[in-house]
C-alpha positions as CSV (number, residue, x, y, z in Angstrom):
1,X,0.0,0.0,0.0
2,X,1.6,3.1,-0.7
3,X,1.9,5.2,2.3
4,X,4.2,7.6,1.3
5,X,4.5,10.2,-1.5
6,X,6.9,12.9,-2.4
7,X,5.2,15.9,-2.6
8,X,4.6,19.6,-0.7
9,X,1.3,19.6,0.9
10,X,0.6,23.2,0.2
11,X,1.0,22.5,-3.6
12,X,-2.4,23.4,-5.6
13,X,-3.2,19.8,-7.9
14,X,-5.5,19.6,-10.5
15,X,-7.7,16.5,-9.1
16,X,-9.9,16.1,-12.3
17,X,-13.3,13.1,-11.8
18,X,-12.2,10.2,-14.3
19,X,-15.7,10.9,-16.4
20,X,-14.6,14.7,-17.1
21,X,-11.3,13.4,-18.4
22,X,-12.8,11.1,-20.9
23,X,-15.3,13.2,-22.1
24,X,-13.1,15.8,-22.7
25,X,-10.7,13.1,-24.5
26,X,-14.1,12.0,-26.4
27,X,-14.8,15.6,-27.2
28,X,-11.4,16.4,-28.1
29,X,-10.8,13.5,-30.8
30,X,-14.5,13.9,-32.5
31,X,-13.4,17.8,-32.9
32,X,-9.7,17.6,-34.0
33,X,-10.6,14.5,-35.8
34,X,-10.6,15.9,-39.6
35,X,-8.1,18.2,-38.8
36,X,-4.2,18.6,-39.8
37,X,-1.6,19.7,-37.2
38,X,-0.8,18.9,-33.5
39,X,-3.4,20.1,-31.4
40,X,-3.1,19.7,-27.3
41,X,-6.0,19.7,-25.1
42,X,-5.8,20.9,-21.1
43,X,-8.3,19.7,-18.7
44,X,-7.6,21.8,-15.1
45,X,-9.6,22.8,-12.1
46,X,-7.3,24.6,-9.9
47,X,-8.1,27.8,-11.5
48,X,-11.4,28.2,-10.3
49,X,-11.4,25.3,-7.4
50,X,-7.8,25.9,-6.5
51,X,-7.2,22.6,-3.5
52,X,-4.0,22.1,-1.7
53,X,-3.0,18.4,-1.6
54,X,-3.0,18.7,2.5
55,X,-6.9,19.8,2.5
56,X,-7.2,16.3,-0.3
57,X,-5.6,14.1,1.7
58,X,-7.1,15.2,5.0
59,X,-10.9,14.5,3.1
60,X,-10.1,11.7,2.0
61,X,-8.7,10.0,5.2
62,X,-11.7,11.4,7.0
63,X,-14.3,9.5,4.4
64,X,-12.2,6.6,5.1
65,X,-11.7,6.2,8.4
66,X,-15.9,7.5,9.0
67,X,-16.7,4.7,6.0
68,X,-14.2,2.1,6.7
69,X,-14.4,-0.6,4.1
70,X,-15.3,-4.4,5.6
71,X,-11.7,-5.5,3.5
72,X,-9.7,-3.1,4.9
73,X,-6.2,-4.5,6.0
74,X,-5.8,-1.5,8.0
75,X,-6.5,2.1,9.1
76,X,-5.6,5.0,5.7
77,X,-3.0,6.5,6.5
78,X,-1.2,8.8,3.8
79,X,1.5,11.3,4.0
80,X,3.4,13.5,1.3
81,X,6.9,14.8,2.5
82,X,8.7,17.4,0.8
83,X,12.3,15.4,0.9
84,X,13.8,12.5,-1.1
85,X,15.5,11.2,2.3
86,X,12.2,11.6,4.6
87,X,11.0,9.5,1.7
88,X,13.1,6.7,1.9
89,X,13.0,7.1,5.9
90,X,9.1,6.6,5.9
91,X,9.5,3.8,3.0
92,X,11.7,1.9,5.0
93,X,9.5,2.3,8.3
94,X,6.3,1.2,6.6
95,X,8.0,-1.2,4.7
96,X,9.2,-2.9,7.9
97,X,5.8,-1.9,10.2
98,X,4.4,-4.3,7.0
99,X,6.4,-6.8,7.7
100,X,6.3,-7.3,11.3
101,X,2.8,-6.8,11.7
């Protein structure tokens, strides 16, 4: 389970539902079909719904932990750190809780 991220939590991220995505990409390929050239398409939210990965993560613990799943193997936990080492620190400790428990 991945525990750990790299990451700053008061970074803005674009977190985009999966159905705008592919309607967009739908949209996109029907329109530029018949059409000669590169053409890139941007789907974003942040402009007008900016989120900070801390407020994200801190949702979607909450849902979990108030709606825990019956399969759960244990309690959500998830953490970005801003540092390659406190990365590999927290890899190795989970990796290791893992194992032991």
């Amino acid at each position: 389970m991945l525990n750990t991220a790299p990451g700053i939590k008061s970074n803005i991220g674009d977190q985009i539902p999966v159905d705008f995505v592919t309607n967009g990409i739908i949209c996109s390929a029907y329109y530029y079909a018949n059409k000669k050239g590169v053409h890139v398409v941007h789907s974003g939210s942040s402009e007008k719904n900016p989120v900070t990965w801390n407020t994200s993560t801190y949702i979607i613990r909450k849902f979990w932990r108030e709606n825990p799943s019956i399969k759960a193997v244990q309690r959500p936990m998830f953490e970005l750190v801003p540092s390659k080492l406190e990365l590999k620190v927290n890899l190795v400790y989970f990796s290791i809780k893992t194992i032991i428990i």
